[in-house]
N, CA, C and O atoms as a Tinker XYZ file with bonds, in Angstrom:
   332  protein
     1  N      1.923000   16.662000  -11.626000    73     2
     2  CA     2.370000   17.159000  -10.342000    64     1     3
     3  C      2.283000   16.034000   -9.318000    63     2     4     5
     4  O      1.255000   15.385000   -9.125000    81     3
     5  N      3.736000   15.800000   -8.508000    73     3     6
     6  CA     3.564000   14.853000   -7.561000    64     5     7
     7  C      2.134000   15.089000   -6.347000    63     6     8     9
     8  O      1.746000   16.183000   -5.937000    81     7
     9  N      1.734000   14.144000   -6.086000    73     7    10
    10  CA     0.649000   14.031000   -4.752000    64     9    11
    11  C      1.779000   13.111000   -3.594000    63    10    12    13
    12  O      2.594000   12.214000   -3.808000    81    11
    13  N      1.435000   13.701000   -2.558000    73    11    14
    14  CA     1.942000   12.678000   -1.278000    64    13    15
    15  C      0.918000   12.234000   -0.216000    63    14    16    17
    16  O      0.252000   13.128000    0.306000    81    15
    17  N      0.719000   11.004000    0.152000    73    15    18
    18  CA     0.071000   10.909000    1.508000    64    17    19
    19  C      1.018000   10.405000    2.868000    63    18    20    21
    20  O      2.203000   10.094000    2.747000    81    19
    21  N      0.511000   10.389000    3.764000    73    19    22
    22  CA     1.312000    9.636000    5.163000    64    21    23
    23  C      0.460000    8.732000    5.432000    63    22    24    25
    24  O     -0.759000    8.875000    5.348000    81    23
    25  N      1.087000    7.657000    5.802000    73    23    26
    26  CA     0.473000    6.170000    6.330000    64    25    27
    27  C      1.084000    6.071000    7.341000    63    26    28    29
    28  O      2.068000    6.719000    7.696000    81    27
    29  N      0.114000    4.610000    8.284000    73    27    30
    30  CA     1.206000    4.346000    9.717000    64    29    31
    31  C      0.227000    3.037000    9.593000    63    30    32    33
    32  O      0.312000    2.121000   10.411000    81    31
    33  N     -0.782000    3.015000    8.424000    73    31    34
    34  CA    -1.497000    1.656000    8.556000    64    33    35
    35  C     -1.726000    1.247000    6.899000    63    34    36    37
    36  O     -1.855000    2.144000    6.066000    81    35
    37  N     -1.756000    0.068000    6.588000    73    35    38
    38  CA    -1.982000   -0.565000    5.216000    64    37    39
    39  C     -3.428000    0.315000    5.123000    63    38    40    41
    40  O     -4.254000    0.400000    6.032000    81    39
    41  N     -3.519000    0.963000    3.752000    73    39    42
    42  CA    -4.319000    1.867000    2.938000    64    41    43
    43  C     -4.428000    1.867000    1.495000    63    42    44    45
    44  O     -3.338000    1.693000    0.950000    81    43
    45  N     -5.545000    2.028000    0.601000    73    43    46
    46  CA    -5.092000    2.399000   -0.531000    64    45    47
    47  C     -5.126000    3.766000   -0.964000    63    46    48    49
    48  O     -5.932000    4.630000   -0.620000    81    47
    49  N     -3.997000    3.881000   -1.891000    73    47    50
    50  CA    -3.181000    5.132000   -1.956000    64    49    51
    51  C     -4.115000    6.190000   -3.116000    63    50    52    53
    52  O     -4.312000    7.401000   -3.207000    81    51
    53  N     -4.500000    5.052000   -3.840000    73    51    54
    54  CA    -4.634000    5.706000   -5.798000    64    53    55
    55  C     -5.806000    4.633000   -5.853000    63    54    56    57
    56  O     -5.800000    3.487000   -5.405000    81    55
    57  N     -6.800000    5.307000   -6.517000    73    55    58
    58  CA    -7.261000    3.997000   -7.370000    64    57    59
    59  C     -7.138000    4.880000   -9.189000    63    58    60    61
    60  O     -7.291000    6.086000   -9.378000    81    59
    61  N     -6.855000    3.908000  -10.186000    73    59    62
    62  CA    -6.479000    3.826000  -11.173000    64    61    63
    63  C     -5.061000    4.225000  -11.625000    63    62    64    65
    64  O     -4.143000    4.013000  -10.832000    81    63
    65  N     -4.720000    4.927000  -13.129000    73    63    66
    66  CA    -3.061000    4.582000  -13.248000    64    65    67
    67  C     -1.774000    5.958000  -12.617000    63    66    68    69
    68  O     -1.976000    7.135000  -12.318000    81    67
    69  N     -0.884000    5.385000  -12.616000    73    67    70
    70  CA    -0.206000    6.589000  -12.006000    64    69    71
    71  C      1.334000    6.193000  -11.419000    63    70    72    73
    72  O      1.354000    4.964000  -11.353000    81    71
    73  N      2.478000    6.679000  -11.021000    73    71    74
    74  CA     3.499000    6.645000  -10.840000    64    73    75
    75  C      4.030000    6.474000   -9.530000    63    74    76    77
    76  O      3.960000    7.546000   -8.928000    81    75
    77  N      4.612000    5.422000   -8.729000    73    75    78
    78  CA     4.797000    5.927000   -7.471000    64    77    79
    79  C      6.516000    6.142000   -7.711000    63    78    80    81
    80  O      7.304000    5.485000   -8.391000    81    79
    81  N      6.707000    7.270000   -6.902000    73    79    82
    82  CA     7.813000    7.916000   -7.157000    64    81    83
    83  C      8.979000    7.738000   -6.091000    63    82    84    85
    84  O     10.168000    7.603000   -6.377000    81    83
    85  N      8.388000    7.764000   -4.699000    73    83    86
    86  CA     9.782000    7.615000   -3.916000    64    85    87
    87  C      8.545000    7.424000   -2.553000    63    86    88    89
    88  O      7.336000    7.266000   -2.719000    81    87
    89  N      9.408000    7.511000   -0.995000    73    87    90
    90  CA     8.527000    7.513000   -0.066000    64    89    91
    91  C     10.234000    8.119000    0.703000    63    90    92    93
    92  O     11.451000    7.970000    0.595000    81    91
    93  N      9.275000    8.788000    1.414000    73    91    94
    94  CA    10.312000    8.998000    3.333000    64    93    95
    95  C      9.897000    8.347000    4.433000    63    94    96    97
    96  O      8.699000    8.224000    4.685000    81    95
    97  N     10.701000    7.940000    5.077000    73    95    98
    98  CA    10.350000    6.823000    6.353000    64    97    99
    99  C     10.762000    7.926000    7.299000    63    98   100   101
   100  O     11.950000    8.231000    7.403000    81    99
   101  N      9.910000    8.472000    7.922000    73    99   102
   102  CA     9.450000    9.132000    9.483000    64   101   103
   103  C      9.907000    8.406000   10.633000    63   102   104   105
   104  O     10.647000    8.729000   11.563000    81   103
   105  N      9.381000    7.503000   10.392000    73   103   106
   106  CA     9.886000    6.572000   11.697000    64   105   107
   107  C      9.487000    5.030000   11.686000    63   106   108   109
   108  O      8.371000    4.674000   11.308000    81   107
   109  N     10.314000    4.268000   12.056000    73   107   110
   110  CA     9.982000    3.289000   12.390000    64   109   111
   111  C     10.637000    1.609000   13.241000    63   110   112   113
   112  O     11.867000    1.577000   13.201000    81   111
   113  N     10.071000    0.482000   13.858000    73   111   114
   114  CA    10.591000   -0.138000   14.297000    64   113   115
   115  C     10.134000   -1.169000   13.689000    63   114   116   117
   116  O      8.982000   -1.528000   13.931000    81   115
   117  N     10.837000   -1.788000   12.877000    73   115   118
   118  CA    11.161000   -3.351000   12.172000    64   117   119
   119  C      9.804000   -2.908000   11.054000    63   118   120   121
   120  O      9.167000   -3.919000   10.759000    81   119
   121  N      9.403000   -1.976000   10.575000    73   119   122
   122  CA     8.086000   -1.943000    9.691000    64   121   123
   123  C      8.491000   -2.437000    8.241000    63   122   124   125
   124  O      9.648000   -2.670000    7.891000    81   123
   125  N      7.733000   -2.520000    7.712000    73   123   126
   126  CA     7.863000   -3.218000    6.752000    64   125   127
   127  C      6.617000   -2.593000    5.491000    63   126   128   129
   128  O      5.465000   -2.396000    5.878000    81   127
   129  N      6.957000   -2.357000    4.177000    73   127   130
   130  CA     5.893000   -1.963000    3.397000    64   129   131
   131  C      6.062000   -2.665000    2.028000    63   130   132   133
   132  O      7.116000   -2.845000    1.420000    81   131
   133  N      4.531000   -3.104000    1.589000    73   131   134
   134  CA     4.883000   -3.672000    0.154000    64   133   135
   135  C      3.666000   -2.957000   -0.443000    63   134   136   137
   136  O      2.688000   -2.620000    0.224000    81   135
   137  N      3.864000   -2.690000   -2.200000    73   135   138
   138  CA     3.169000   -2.029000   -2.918000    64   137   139
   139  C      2.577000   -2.996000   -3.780000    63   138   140   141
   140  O      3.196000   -4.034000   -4.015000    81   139
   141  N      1.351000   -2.767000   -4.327000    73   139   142
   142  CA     0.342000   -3.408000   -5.030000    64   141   143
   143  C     -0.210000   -2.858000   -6.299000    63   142   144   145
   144  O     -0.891000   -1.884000   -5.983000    81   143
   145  N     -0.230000   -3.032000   -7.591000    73   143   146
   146  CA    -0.932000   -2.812000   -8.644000    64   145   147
   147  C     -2.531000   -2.877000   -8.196000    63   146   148   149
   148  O     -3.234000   -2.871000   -9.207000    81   147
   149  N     -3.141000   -2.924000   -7.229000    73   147   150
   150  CA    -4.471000   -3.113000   -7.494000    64   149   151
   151  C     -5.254000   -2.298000   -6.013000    63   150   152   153
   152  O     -4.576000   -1.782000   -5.125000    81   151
   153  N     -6.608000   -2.329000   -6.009000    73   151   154
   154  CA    -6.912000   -1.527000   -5.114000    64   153   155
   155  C     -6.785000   -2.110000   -3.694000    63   154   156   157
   156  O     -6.690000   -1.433000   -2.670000    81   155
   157  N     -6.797000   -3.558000   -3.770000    73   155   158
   158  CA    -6.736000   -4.514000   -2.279000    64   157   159
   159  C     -5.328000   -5.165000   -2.501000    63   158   160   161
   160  O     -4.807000   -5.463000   -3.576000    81   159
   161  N     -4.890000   -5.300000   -1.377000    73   159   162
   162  CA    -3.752000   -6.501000   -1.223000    64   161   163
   163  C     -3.978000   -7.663000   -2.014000    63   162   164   165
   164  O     -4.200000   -8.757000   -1.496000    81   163
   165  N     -3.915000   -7.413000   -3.695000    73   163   166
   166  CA    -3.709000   -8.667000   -4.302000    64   165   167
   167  C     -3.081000   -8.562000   -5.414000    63   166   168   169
   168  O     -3.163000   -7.446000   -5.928000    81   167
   169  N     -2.361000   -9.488000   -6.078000    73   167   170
   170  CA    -1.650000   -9.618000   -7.232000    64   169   171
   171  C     -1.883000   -8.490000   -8.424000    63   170   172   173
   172  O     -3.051000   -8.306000   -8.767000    81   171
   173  N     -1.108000   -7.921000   -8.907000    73   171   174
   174  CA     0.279000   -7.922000   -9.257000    64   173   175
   175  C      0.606000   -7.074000   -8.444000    63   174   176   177
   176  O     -0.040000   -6.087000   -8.093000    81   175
   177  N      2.009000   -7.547000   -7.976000    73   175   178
   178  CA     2.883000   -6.552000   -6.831000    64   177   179
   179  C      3.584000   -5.624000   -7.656000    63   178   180   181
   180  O      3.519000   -5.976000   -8.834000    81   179
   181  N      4.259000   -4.522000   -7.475000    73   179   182
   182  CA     4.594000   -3.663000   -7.815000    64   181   183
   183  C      5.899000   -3.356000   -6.932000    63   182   184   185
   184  O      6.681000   -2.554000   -7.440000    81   183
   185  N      6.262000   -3.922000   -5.593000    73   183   186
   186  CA     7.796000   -3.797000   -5.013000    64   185   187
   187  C      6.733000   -4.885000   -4.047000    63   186   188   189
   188  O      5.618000   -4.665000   -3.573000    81   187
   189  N      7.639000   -6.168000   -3.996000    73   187   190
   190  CA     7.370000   -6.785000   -2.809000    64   189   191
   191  C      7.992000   -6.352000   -1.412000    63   190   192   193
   192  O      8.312000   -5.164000   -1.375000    81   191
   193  N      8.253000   -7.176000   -0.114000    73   191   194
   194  CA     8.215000   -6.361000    0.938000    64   193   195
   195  C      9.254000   -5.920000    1.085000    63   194   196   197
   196  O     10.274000   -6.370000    0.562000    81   195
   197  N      9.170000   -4.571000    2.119000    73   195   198
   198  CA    10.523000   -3.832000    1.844000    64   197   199
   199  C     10.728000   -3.671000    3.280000    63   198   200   201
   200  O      9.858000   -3.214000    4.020000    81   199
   201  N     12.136000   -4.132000    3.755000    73   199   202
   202  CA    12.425000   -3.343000    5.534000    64   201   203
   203  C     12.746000   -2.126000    4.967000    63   202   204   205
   204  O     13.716000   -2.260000    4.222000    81   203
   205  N     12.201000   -0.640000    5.027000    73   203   206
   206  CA    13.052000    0.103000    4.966000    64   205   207
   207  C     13.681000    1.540000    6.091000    63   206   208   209
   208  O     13.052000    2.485000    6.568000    81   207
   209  N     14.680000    1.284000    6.169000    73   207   210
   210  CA    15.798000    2.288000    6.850000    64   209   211
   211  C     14.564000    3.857000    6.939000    63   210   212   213
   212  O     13.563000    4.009000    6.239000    81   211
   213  N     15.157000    4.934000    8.159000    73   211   214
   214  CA    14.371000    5.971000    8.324000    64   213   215
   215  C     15.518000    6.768000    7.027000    63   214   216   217
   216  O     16.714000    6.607000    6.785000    81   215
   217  N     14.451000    7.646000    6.421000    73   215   218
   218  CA    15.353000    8.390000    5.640000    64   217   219
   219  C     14.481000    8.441000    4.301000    63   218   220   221
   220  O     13.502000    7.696000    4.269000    81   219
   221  N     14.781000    9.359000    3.045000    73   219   222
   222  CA    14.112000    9.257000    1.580000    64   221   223
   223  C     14.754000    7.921000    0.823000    63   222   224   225
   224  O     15.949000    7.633000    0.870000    81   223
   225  N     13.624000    7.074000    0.038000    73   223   226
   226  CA    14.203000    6.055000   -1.163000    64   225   227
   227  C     13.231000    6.654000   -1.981000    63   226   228   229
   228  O     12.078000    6.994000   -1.718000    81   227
   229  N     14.010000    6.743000   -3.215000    73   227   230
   230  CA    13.811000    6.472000   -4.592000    64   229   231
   231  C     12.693000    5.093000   -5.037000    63   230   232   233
   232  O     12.807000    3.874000   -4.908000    81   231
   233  N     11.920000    5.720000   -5.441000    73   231   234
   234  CA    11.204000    4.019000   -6.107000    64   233   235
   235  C     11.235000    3.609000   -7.632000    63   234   236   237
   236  O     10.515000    2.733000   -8.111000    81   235
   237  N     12.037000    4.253000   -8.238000    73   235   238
   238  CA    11.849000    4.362000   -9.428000    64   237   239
   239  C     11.102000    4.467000  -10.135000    63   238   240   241
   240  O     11.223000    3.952000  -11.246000    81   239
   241  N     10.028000    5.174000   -9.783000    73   239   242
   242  CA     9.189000    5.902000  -10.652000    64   241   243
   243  C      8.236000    4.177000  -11.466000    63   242   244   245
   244  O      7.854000    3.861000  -12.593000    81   243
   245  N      8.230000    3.628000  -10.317000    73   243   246
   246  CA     7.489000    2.158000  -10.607000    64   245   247
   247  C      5.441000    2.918000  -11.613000    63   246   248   249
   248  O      4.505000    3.555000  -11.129000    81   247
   249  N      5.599000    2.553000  -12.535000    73   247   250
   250  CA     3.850000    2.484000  -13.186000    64   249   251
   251  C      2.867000    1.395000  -12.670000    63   250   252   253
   252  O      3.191000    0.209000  -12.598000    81   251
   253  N      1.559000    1.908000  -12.291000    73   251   254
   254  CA     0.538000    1.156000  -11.847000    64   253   255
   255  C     -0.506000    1.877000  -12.734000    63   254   256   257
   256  O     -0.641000    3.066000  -13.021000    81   255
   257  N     -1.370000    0.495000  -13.158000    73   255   258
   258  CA    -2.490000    0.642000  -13.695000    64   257   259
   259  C     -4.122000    0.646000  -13.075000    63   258   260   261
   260  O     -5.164000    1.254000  -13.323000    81   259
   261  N     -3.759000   -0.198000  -12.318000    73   259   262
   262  CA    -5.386000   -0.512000  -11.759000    64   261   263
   263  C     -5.505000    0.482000  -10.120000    63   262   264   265
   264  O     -6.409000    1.196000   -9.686000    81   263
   265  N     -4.447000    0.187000   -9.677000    73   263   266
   266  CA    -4.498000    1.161000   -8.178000    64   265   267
   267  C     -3.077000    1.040000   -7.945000    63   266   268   269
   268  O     -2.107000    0.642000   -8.590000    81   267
   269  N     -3.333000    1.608000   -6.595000    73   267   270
   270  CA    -1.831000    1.704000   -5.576000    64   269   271
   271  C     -2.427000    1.917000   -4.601000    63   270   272   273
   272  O     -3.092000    2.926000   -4.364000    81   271
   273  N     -2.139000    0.308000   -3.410000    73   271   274
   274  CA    -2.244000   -0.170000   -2.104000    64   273   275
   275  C     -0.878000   -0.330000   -1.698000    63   274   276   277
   276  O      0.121000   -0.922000   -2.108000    81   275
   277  N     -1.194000    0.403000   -0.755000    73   275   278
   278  CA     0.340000   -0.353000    0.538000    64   277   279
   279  C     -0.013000   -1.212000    1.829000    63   278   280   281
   280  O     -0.843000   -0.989000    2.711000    81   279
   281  N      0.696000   -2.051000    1.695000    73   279   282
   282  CA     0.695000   -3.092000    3.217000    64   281   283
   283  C      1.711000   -2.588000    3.810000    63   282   284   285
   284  O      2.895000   -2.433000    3.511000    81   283
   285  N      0.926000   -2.304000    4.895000    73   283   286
   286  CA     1.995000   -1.896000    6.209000    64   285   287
   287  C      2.262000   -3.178000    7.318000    63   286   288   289
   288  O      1.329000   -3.830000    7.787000    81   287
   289  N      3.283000   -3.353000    7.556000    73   287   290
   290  CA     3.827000   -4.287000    9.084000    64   289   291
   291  C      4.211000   -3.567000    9.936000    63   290   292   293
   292  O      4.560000   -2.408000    9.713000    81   291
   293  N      4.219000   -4.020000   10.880000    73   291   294
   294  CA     5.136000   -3.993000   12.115000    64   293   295
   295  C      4.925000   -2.183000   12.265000    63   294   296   297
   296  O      4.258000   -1.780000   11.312000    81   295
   297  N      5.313000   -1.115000   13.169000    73   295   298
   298  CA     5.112000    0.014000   12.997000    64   297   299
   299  C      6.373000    1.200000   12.032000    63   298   300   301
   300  O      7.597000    1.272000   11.922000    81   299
   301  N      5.387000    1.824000   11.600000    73   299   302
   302  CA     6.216000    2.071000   10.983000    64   301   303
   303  C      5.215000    3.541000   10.108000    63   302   304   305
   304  O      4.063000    3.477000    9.678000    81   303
   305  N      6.051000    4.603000   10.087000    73   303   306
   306  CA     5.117000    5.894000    9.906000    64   305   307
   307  C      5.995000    6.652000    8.322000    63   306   308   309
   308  O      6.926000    7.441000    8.484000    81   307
   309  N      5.486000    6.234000    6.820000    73   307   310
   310  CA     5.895000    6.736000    5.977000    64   309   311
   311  C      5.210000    7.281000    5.356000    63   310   312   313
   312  O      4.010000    7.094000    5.558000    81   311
   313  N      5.754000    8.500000    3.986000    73   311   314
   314  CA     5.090000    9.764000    3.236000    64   313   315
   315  C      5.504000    8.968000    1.931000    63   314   316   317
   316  O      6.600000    8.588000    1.521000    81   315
   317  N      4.471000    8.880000    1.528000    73   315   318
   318  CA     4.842000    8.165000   -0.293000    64   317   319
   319  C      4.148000    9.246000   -0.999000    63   318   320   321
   320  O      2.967000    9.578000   -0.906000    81   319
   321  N      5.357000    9.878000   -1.928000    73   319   322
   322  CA     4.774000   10.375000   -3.046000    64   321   323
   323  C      4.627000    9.709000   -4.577000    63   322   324   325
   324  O      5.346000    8.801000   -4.996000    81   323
   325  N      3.644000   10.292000   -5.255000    73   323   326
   326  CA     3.090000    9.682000   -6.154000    64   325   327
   327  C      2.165000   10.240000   -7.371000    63   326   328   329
   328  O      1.089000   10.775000   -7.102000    81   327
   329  N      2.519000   10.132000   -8.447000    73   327   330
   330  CA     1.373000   10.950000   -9.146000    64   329   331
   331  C      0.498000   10.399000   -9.570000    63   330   332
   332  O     -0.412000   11.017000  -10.122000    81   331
């Protein structure tokens, strides 16, 4: 069963393995988000940085093993779901 959270600040999402599935962008101005295989902002990336548009994307159902961290830029208020 999918899980979702909302961010508006770099967080980690998951710790250990699991699916991130898509996110909705709420709002934002010039924000920017990149995803992480691990519990801190460090190697292996999993989608490097993304401008993305207000509206639902698809993430393709990207697999993470160790965690799932997001870096947030600039402002920017999104719902990532994820199992």
């Amino acid at each position: 069963m999918a899980k979702y959270v909302n961010l508006t600040a770099s967080a980690l999402v998951k710790t250990g393995s699991g699916v991130l599935k898509s996110m909705y962008v709420n709002s934002t101005s010039a924000g920017t988000i990149k995803f992480w295989d691990k519990t801190t902002a460090a190697t292996p990336v999993i989608n490097n940085t993304i401008t993305p548009a207000i509206g639902f994307h698809d993430l393709g159902d990207a697999n993470f093993t160790t965690g799932l961290y997001a870096t947030i830029g600039g402002t920017l208020d999104v719902t990532l779901h994820y199992e």
